[in-house]
C-alpha positions in Angstrom: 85.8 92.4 94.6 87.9 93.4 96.8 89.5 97.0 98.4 93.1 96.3 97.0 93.2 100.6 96.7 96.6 101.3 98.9 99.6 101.9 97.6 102.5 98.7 98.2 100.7 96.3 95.9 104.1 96.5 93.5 106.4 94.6 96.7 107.3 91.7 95.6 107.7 88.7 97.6 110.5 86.4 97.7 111.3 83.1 98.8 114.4 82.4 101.3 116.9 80.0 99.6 116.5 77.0 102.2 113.3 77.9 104.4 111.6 74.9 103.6 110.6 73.1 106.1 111.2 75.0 109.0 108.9 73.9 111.8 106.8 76.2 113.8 109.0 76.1 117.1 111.9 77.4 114.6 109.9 79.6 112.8 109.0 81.3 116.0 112.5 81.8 117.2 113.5 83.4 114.1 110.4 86.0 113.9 111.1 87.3 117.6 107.6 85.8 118.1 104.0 87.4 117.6 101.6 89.3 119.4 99.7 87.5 122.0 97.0 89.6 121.3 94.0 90.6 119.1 93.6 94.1 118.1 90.1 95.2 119.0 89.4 92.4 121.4 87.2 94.1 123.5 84.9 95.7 121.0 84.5 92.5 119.9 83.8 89.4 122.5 85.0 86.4 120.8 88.1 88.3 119.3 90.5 86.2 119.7 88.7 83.3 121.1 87.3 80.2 119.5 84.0 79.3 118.6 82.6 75.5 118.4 82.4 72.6 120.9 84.1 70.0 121.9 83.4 66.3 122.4 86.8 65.3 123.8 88.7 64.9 120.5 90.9 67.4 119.1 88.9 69.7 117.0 89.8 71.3 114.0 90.9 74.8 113.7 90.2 77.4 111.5 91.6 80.6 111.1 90.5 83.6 110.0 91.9 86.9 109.2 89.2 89.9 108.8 89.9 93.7 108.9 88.0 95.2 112.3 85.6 93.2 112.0 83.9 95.1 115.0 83.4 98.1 113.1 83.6 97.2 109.5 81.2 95.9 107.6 84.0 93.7 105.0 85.1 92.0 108.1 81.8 91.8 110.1 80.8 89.8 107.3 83.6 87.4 106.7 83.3 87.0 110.8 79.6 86.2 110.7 79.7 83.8 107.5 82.8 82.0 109.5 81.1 81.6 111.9 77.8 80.4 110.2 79.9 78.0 108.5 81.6 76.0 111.6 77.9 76.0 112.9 76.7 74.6 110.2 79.6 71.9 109.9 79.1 71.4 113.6 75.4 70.6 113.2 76.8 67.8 111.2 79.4 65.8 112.2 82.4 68.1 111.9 85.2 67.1 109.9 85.9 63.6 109.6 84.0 63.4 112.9 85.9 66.0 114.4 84.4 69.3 115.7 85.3 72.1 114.2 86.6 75.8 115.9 87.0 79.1 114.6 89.8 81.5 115.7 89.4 85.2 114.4 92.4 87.3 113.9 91.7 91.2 113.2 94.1 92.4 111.0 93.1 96.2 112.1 93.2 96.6 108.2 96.9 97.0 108.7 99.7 94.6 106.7 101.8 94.8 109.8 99.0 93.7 111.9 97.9 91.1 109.3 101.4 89.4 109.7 101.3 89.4 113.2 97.8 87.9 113.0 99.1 85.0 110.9 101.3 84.0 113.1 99.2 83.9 116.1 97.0 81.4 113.9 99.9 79.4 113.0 102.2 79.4 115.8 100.0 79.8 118.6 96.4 79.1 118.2 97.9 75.9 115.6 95.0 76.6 113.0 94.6 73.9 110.2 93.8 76.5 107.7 93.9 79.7 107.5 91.0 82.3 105.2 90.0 85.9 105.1 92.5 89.1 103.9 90.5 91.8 102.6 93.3 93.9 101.2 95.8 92.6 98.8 99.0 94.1 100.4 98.0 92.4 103.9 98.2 89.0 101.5 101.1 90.0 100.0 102.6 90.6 103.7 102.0 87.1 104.6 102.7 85.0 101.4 106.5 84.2 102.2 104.9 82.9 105.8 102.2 80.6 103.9 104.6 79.2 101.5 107.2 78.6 104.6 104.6 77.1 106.9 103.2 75.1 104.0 99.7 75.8 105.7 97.1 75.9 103.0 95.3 80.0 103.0 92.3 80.1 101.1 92.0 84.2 100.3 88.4 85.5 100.3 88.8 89.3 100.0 91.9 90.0 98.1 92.4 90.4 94.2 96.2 90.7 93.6 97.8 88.2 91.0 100.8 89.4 92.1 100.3 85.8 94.6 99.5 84.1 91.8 103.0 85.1 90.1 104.7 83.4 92.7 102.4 80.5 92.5 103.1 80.0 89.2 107.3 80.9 88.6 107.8 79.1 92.5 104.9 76.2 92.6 106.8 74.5 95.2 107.1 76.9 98.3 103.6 79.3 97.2 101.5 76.2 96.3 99.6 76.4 99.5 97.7 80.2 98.1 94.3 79.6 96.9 91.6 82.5 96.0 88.2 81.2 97.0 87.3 84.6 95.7 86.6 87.1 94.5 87.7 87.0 91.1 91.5 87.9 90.2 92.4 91.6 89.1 93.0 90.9 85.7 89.6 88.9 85.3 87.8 92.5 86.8 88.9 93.6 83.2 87.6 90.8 81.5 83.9 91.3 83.3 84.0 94.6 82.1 84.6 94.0 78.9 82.1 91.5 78.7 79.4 93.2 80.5 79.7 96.4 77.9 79.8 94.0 75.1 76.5 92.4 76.3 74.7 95.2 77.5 75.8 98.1 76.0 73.0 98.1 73.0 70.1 97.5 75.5 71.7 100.4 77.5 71.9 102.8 74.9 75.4 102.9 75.9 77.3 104.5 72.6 79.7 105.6 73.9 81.1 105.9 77.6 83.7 107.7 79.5 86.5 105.3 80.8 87.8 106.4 84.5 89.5 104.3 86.9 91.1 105.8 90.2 94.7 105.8 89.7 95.6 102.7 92.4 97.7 99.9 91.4 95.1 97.6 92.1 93.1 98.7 88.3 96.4 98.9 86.4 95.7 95.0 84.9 91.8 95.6 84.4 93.1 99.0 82.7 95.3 97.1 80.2 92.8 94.9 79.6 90.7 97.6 78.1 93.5 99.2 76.6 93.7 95.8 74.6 89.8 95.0 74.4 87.4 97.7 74.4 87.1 97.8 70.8 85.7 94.5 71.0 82.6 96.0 72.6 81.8 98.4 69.5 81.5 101.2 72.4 82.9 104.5 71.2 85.5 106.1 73.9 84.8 109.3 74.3 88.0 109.9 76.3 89.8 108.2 79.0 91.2 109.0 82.6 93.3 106.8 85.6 92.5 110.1 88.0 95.0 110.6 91.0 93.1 109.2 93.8 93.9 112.4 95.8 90.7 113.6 93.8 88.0 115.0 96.2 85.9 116.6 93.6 84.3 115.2 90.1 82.5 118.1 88.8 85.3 119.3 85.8 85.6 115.5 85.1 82.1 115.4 84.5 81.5 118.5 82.9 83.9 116.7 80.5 81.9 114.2 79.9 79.0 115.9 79.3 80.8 118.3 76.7 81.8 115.0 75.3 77.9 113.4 75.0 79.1 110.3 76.5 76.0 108.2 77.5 77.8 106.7 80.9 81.0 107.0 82.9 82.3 103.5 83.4 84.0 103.6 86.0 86.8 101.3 88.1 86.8 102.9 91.9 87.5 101.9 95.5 88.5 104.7 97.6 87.3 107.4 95.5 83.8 105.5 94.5 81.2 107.7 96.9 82.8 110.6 95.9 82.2 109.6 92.4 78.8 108.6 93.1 77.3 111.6 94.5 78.8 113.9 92.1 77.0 112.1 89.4 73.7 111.6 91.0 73.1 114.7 93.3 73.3 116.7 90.3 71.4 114.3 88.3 74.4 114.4 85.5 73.4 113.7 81.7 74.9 110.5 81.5 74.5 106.6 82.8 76.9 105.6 85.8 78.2 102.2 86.5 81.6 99.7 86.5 83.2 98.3 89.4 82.3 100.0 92.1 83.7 98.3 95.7 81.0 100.7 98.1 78.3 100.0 96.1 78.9 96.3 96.8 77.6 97.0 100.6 73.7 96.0 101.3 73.4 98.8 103.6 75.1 101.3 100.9 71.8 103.1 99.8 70.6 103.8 103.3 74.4 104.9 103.7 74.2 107.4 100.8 70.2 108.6 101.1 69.3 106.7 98.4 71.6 108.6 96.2 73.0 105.6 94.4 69.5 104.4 92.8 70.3 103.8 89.1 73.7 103.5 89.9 75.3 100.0 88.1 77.7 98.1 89.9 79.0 94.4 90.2 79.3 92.0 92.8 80.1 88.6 93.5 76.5 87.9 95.0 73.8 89.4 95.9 70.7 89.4 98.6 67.9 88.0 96.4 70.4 86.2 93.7 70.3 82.6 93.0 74.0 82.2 91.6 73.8 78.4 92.5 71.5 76.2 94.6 73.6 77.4 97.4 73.2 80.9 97.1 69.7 81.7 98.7 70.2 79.1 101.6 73.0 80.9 102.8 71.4 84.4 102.7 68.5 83.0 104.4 70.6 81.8 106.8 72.7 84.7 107.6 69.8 86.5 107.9 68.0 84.6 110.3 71.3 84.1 112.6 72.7 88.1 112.4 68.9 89.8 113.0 67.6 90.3 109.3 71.7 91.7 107.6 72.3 90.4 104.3 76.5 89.3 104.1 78.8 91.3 101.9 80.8 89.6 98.9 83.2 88.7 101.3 80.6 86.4 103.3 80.1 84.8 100.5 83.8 83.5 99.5 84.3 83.4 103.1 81.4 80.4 103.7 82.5 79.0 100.7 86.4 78.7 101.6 85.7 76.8 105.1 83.0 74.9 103.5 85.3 73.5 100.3 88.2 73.3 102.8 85.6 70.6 104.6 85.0 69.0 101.3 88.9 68.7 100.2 89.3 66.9 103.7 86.3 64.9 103.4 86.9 63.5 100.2 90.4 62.6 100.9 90.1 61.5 104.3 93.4 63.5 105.5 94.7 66.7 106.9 98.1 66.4 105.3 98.4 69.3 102.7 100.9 67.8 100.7 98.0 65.9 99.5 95.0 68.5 100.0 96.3 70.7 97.2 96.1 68.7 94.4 92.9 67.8 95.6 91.9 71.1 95.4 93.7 71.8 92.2 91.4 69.1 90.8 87.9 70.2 92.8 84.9 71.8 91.1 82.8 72.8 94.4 79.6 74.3 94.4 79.7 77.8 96.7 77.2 80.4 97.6 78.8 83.1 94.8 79.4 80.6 91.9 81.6 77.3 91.1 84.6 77.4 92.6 87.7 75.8 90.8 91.0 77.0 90.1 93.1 77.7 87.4 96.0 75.7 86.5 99.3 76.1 87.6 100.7 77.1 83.6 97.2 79.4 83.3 97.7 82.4 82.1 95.1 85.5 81.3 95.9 88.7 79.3 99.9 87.7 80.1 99.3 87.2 83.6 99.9 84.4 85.8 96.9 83.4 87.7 97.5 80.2 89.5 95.1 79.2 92.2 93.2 81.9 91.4 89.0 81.3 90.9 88.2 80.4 87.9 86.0 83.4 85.5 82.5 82.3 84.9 80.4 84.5 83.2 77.7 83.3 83.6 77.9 83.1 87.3 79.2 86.8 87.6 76.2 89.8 88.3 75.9 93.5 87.7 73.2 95.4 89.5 71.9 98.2 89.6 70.6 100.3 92.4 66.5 100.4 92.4 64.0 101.6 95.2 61.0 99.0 95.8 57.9 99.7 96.6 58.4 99.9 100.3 61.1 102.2 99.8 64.2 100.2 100.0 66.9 99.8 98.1 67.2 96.6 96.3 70.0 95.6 94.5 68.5 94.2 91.1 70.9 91.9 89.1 70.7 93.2 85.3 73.4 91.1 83.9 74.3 88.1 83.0 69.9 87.7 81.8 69.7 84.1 82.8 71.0 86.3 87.1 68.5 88.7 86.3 66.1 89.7 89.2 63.7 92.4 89.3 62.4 94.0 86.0 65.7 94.4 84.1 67.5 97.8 84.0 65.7 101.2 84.7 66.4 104.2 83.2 67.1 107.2 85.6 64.2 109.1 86.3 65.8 112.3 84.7 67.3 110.7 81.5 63.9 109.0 80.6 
């Protein structure tokens, strides 16, 4: 999943009556133009610059848009598994015999900056594509640019179906917005709901606490357990959306404890280590797990002293899963290229968005969009996180539009939990769905055994 946590996520984007079709040496007139430059270049060597080879013929350009990917570990990793991904498509024979190039653009985890990124790709670097945005208000900044460039983006880091709206009330001018992945907001609700209703008995999970951080980015998993979570026969024993100004969980889970629920399942971004350590510091009474986005990280229990072992969380992939064929390759890999790092979530829908891009072009033997997204409306692709294919452009989940988006697979969607190995280490053992699981199954914390 992805960091959708700031504020803005409610803009709404609109398309200009008559801005089809403008043309990029129009488009950059009216704009006032772009910055020529990449935030963080310097920090980062190939910032800005391409990566590939050439053979003579015009290569094929990719773009990608990743938040300080220098310093961050969500960009870092959409930057490496880019990167992996032309290499490997370069150790073939391209793109229809074309070499292929990657152009970064670091959106300094800024919308403004994100725009401004975009429109390097597009209007200067000419990009065939464009993939990344962590944050969904940086895709919501660029959306009316996609749809007036008619440039197909393939998002791997932003959940908002706020895109898919538009997608689906203005198919013509937002067709061009695919989500490689993660899944959709709305579908975070659904995996929860699912996850409790599967595990909850072999948990011992009764009853739970119900928190989620009060962002915009949980209000449609929240009203999907509003609607739901008596489907899971799991008792509530009571319910918060906390202000995210929160620094502090101790009264919250002195509540909980008053209340004898057996976990706090929890939906958190921002607010998640916070949450963490005040649950397993103390060693609190009670289970801990949900949707947790810094628990996601591979380096997160070193980051935390091994405070997060127990701790539940989901993820697209992880390290030692086998979600398809696909999966373990890649992590080998990445591994053997970026000196033994495992990617983060985003790698994965990263890979996989260059990599179907490849295939769409393949298969029909053309660059022309116009013609690439039906073809991808109609692809079932196999990634390194799962099977991608879209929804339609009528689908609708829970009320909500979710055109383009990934398609929800169950079965190809993990929860983990936290354990130490032998040697030490953290491992990130998939509990969930059984046929995922790695390890031994789900541990009990040491001090509620």
């Amino acid at each position: 999943m992805s960091d959708d946590t700031a504020t803005g996520l409610g803009s709404r984007a609109t398309a200009s009556p008559g801005s089809r079709g403008v043309n990029r040496r129009r488009f950059l007139q009216t704009t006032g133009g772009v910055a020529a430059g990449t935030a963080g270049a310097g920090c980062l060597e190939t910032a800005g610059s391409v990566v590939g080879k050439s053979d003579g013929t015009t290569p094929v350009r990719i773009g990608l848009l990743a938040p300080n990917p220098d310093s961050d570990m969500i960009g870092r990793s959409m930057y490496r598994a880019a990167t992996l991904a032309v290499s490997h498509l370069n150790d073939g024979d391209g793109i229809l015999g074309r070499d292929v190039e990657l152009v970064l653009g670091d959106t300094n985890s800024s919308p403004l900056e994100a725009r401004r990124q975009y429109q390097r790709l597009i209007l200067e670097e000419d990009v065939d594509v464009t993939t990344g945005v962590f944050a969904s208000e940086a895709l919501l900044g660029i959306i009316d640019d996609i749809a007036e460039q008619e440039t197909i983006h393939l998002t791997s880091g932003a959940a908002t179906t706020e895109v898919s709206r538009l997608v689906h009330e203005q198919y013509d001018e937002y067709k061009y917005h695919f989500r490689a992945g993660p899944n959709s907001d709305i579908d975070y609700g659904r995996m929860q709901i699912d996850f409790l209703t599967d595990m909850a008995d072999e948990l011992g999970w009764d009853s739970i606490a119900l928190l989620a951080e009060d962002y915009e980015w949980t209000e449609k998993p929240w009203r999907v357990y509003q609607d739901r979570i008596g489907e899971t026969g799991v008792d509530v024993a009571l319910e918060e959306r906390y202000p995210p100004s929160i620094d502090s969980f101790e009264s919250r889970y002195d509540e909980v404890e008053a209340a004898d629920a057996d976990a706090v399942f929890i939906t958190t971004a921002h607010t998640g280590t916070s949450a963490l350590m005040d649950w397993g510091v103390p060693e609190r009474e009670f289970d801990f797990g949900g949707i947790h986005v810094p628990m996601q990280l591979p380096a997160y229990y070193d980051l935390v002293g091994g405070e997060c072992q127990y701790a539940i969380g989901q993820s697209s992939a992880t390290a030692n899963s086998t979600i398809t064929d696909a999966t373990q390759p890649f992590v080998e890999s990445y591994r053997d290229t970026f000196a033994g790092s495992n990617p983060v979530y985003t790698g994965y829908h990263t890979y996989d968005a260059i990599t179907l891009f490849a295939a769409a072009v393949e298969d029909e033997e053309t660059f022309d969009h116009e013609e690439l997204v039906p073809a991808l409306e109609d692809m079932s692709f196999t990634g390194t996180a799962g099977t991608v294919e879209f929804y339609d452009r009528e689908a609708e989940v829970a009320g909500t539009p979710v055109a383009h988006d990934l398609v929800y697979n169950k079965a190809e969607t993990v929860y983990f939990q936290w354990q130490e190995g032998d040697d030490g280490d953290g491992r990130q053992e998939v509990i969930w769905p059984p046929e995922q699981a790695t390890g031994s199954g789900y541990v009990t914390p040491s001090w509620l055994a």
